[in-house]
Steps between C-alpha positions, in 0.01 A plus 500: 500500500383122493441539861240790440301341173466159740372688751212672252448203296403335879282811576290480163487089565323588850274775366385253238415235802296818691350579177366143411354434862353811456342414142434117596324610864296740253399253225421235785196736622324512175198280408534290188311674206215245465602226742248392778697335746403161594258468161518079418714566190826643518730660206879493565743726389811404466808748458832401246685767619920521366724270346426079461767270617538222730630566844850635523680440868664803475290750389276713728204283724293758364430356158227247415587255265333277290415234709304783728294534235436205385434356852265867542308383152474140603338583807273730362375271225455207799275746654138396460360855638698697229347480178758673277856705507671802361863457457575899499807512331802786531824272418799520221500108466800274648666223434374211218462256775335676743235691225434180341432336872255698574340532118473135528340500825243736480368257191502203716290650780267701233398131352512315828276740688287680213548836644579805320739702514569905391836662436516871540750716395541734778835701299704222377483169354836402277670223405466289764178620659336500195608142427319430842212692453401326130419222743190716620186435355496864428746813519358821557700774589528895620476756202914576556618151532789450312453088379758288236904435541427143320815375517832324639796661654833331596786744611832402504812671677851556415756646616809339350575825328535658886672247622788547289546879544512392877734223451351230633485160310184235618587152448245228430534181526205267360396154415361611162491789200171610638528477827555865604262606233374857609782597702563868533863441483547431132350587169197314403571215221273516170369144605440634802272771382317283266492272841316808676259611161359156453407513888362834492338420142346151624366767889365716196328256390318381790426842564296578187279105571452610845343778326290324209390299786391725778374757245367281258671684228650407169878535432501763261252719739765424800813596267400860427560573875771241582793697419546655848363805473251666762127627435298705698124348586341646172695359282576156677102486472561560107772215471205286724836463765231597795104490495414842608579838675315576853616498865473284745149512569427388139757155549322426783176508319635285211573267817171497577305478124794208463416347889118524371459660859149726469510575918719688741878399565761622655850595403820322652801723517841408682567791743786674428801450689782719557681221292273550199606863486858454541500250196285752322795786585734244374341391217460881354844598602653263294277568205633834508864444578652156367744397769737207448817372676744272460342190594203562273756520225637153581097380488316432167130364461254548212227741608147581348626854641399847414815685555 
């Protein structure tokens, strides 16, 4: 029976691949809305597409980390013949580190090279990616773009209870009390746990100032949405979260009113690859079906994550 669902589950995996050549050979044909190609002043767009970490070594070659875009951005910015980018965001957040890494860098290259810079919400910006995207000048975003998660996640395993029923006894040997903290092979001490909630309370934290900062909104008008819950465009307008509704025509004239460019210009897309679409198959599959296995049990990391 295995034998028969591997076999179908590798059939749908190389209709996908036919389907997305299809779909990117399709998309690759089409002119740009309103770009003139080869106009002096250039408009980059910029796609956050999936989940924000650093480079793992054993995941899939397929995924861009953080570092892509942040060497993608830096480029951009260096760029004298484009005048302004739109980060077009579609991402559940990541990992503290990685979020933060690129916050902080999109503020550094906004001041060094006085460009501006757009995020659009193309269908999701949570946690994570909308951490990222309050370093935009300004956030606009499609009319059913879901926008918020404000908050800090840390998930912990254990499976001492399992263990036992099985019979099997793990023996630790350490230098110190806290040195196994986390493990997945004990209960977690109370220490421990107030350990863990003054982490994820001091990630909160910097969270909400990333906010105040990139926003330039007051506490109390950031703490009616930083509870974790999820808005749709309208009201994420309301809460002043994101600037505006409109597509992506509209961001890329915000570019422009913010560039102060009054002639032609042409837009600067990455083609896509058949790369792109297999991280975008990814990406939705596990929004849809949570997967997990033992070794992401043993792993724990705080995450500006929409889950």
């Amino acid at each position: 029976m295995n034998k028969y669902i591997n076999y179908l589950i590798l059939f749908l995996f190389i209709i996908s691949i036919v389907l997305g050549l299809i779909i990117i050979s399709q998309s690759s044909s089409k002119k740009e809305f309103i770009s003139q190609k080869y106009a002096k002043d250039k408009i980059a767009i910029v796609e956050l597409v999936g989940e924000i970490y650093f480079r793992d070594t054993t995941s899939s070659f397929i995924k861009k980390d953080v570092d892509y875009y942040v060497t993608k951005l830096t480029t951009l910015f260096k760029r004298k013949d484009v005048k302004g980018i739109i980060l077009k965001i579609n991402s559940a957040g990541g990992s503290v580190a990685a979020v933060q890494r690129l916050y902080h860098q999109i503020k550094k290259l906004k001041s060094k090279y006085k460009k501006p810079i757009v995020g659009y919400v193309s269908e999701l910006c949570a946690s994570g990616g909308y951490y990222v995207a309050s370093a935009c000048d300004k956030i606009l975003s499609c009319e059913g773009g879901v926008i918020g998660s404000v908050g800090v996640i840390l998930q912990v395993g254990n499976i001492s209870g399992l263990l036992k029923k099985i019979g099997v006894n793990i023996e630790v040997i350490k230098s110190s009390k806290y040195k196994d903290v986390g493990s997945i092979f004990r209960e977690m001490l109370p220490e421990e746990r107030q350990m863990f909630e003054s982490l994820v309370n001091t990630a909160y934290e910097q969270f909400i100032n990333a906010i105040i900062e990139g926003r330039g909104l007051t506490r109390e008008e950031v703490m009616k949405f930083a509870d974790g819950r999820v808005f749709i465009a309208p009201q994420a307008v309301e809460l002043k979260m994101i600037d505006g509704i409109g597509d992506e025509e509209d961001a890329v004239e915000e570019v422009k009113k913010l560039a102060k460019i009054k002639g032609q210009i042409e837009i600067m897309k990455e083609k896509p690859t058949i790369f792109d679409f297999l991280q975008q198959v990814t990406y939705e599959t596990k929004i849809g079906i949570q997967q997990y296995n033992f070794n992401d049990l043993k792993k724990f990391r705080f995450e500006y994550i929409f889950e």
